[in-house]
N, C-alpha and C positions, 0 to 999 in steps of 0.2 A: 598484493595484500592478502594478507592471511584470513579466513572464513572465521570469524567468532564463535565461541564454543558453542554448542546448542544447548548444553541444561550448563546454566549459569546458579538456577534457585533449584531446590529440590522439588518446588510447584512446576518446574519448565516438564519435569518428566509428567504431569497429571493428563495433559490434553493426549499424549504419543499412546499413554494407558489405555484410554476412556477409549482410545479409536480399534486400540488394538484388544478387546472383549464383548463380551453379547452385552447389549444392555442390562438383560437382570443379574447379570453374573456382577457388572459395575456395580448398581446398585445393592447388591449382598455385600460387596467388599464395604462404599463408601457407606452405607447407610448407619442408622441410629434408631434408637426405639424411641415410641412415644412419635412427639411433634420434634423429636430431633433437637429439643435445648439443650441437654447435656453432650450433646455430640457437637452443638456449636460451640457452648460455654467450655467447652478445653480447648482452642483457642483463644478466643475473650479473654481466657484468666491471666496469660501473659499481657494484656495489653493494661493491666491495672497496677503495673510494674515498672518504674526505670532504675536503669541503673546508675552507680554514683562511682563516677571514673576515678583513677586513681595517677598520677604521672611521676616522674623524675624518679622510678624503682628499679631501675638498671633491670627492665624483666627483654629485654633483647626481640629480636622478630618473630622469636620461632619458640614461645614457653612450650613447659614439656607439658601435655596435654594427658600422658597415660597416668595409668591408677590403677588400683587392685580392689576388686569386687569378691568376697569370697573367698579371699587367696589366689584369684584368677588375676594375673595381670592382664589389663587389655591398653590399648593404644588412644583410645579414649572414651570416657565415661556415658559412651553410644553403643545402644547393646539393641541386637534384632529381637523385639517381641512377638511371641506364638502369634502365627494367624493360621489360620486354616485352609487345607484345603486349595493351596497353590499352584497345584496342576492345572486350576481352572484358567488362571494366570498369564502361562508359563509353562510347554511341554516340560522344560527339565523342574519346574516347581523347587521344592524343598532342596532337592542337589544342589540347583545354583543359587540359592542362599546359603547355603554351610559353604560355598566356596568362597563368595563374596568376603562372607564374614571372617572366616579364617584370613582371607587375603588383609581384612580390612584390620585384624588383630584383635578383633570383641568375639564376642557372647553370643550366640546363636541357639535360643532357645526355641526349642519345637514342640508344636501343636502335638497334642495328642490325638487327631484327626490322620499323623503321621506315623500313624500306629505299624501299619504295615510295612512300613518301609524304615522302621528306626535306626536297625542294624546300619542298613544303606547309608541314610543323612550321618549318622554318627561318625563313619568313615569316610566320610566325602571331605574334605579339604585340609580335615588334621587340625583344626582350629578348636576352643573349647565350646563345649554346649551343654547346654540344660535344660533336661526335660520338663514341659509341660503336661499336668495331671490331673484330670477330673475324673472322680470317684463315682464309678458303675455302682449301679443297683447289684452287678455280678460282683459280689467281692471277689469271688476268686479269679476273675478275669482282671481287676485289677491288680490282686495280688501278682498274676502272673506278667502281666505289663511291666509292672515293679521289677521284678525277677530280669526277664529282660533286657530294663533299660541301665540296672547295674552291671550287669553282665558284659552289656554294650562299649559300658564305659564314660557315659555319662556325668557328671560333675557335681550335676547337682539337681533336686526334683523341684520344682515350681508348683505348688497346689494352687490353682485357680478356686478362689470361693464364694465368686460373688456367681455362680450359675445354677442354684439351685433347678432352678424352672429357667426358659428359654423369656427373654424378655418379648414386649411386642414390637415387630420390627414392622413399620408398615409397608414399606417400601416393597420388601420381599413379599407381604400378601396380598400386594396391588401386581406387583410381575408376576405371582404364580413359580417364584425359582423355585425350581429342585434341584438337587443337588444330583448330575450326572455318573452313571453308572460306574465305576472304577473307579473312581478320581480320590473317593472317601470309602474307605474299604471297613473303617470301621465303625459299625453301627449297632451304638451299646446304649445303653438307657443311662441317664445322669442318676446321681441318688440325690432326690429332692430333701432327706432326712440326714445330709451329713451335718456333724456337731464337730466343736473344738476337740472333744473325743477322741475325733478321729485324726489328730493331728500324730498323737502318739501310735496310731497303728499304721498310718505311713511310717513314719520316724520308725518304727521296728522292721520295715521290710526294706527300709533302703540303703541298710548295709553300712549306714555311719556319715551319707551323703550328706550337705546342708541339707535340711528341706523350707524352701521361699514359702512363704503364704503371700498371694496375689488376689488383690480384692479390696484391701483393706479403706475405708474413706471416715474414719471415726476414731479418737482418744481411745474411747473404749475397748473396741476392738484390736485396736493396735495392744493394748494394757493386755486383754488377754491370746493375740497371738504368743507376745514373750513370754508370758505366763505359760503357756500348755506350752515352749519351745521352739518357736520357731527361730531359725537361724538367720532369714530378713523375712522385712516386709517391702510388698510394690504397691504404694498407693493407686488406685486403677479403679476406674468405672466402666471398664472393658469398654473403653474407644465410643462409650456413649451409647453402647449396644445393649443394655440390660436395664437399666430402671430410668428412664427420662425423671430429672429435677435432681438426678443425683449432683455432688457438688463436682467439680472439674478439679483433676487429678491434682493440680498445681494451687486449687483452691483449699483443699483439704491439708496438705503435704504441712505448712509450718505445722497443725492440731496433730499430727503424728508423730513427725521427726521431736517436737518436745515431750509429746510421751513419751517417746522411749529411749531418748535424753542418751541415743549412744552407745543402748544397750546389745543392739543390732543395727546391721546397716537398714536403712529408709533408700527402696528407689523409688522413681515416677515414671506415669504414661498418661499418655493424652494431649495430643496437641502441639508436640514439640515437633516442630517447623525448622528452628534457625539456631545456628550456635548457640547466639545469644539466651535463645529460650533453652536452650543446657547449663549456660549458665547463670541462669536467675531458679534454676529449678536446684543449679547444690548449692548457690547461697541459701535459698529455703529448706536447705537442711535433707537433700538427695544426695546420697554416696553416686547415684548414674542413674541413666533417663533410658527407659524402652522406646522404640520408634516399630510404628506398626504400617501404617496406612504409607508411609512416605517409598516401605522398601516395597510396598506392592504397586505400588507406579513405578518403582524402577526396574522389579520385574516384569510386570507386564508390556514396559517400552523395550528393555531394550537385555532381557536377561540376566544374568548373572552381573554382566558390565553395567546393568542398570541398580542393581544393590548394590554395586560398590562403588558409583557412579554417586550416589545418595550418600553413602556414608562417609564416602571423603570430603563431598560437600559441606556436612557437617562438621568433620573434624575442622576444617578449612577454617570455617565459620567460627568454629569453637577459639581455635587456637589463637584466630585475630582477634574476638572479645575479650581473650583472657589479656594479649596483652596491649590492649587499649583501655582495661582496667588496672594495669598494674598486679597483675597476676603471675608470678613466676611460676609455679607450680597447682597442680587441682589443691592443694590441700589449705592452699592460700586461699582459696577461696571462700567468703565467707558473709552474715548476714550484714556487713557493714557497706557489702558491694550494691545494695537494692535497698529501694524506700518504695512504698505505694505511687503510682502516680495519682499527679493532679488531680 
């Protein structure tokens, strides 16, 4: 008899993680600011949801699961979000994620904490990626990061906005983490005074790239990222690491995608666990879903083979919900597949 797989869930890789880092390093990764509600409430928000199956659609075993984000075609609507600092991880860190993810056919957006090593991740696997960007107090250090990450090759620039100021994490000031000497090579001060302003003087240094604004949880805000240009939005509470009571990424996402009614694609993050929660997140009106915390237990268990280990999982996942809702294709997808639960 044959030995049954050992990560069956993308949770199977969590325990192989937690054993394979220091404690406070675990705790940087999983933790949450505040009492940690908003880092809880982005799971909770999919459980306020079912779905409403669809049968006799001739959509066959295997719907096609891929899409295009951007102009980027990926393989499906599972894209890796910035984390930071995954050498802590992971000797090979950031390398074996851009391998993963090219193997995996998505998006592989990197931290700007991967400052030093962009050129490198950028040509690690051949797959597409987009840079992540938080604007220094140094403008010209960020000007020059810019410079850089076109040069690199890069696809497309991500502006993170919800980091003005660093939230309270308590976790990290009960361990005492610091962050070890090489691992984060770049140490630049955030600008606490960025404005919608400054969406246009990205937009002027990055050579014609999309540029994503990442942060967004409000009508408002979403009205005026399209307004100052942006080319999407990620609706994002940064994984529940920045303001506790914030709403959960999948709780906000319908007050977005209707504002901006199509005028830019809408992604999410926070909490997506299971196909299923990929696909309750584009019937609510996500073009694709970021997964952050899932592909760092796959790194830290088992490497490169552990991000792509996760994300087939997911596809897996995905590809069976679609067609046990009667989903031929992602575009079929839509808000008639999900009702509130009970």
């Amino acid at each position: 008899m044959s030995e049954p797989p050992r990560y069956v869930t993308v949770e199977d890789y969590l325990p192989v993680a937690r054993a394979a880092v220091p404690p406070d390093v675990w705790d940087y990764y999983e933790g949450g600011a505040g009492d940690e509600w908003t880092l809880r409430e982005n799971r909770r928000a999919f459980d306020r949801w079912v779905l409403r199956p669809r049968f006799l659609r001739s959509v066959g075993a295997h719907p096609d699961t891929s899409t295009s984000v951007l102009d980027v075609s990926v393989r499906s609507p599972v894209l890796v979000a910035p984390w930071a600092y995954q050498r802590l991880a992971h000797p090979d860190g950031e390398l074996a994620t851009a391998r993963a993810a090219a193997a995996a056919g998505t998006v592989m957006i990197v931290s700007s904490t991967a400052e030093s090593v962009l050129d490198e991740v950028q040509a690690e696997g051949g797959g597409p990626k987009w840079w992540q960007l938080y604007v220094a107090e140094d403008r010209a250090f960020t000007a020059s990061m810019l410079e850089r990450v076109v040069a690199a090759g890069y696809e497309a620039i991500c502006w993170t906005v919800d980091f003005p100021v660093s939230g309270l994490r308590r976790r990290d000031t009960r361990s005492g983490f610091v962050m070890p000497l090489g691992v984060g090579d770049s140490d630049y001060i955030f600008d606490a005074s960025i404005s919608w302003d400054d969406l246009a003087w990205i937009k002027g240094r990055a050579a014609g790239l999309p540029v994503i604004v990442k942060g967004v949880l409000t009508a408002e805000d979403a009205e005026l990222a399209v307004q100052a240009g942006a080319d999407a939005i990620v609706v994002s509470n940064h994984g529940g690491r920045q303001l506790d009571r914030s709403p959960a990424g999948l709780e906000a996402l319908p007050e977005v995608a209707a504002q901006v009614s199509g005028r830019v694609p809408v992604l999410m993050d926070g909490g997506v666990r299971r196909g299923t929660d990929v696909l309750i997140a584009l019937a609510l009106g996500a073009s694709a879903v970021l997964v952050g915390r899932p592909t760092i237990w796959g790194l830290a268990a088992e490497g490169e083979a552990g991000v792509a280990g996760v994300l087939e999982i997911l596809r897996l996942e995905f590809e069976n919900a679609m067609a046990l809702t009667g989903s031929r294709t992602v575009d079929e997808i839509g808000s008639a597949l999900v009702r509130p639960a009970p």
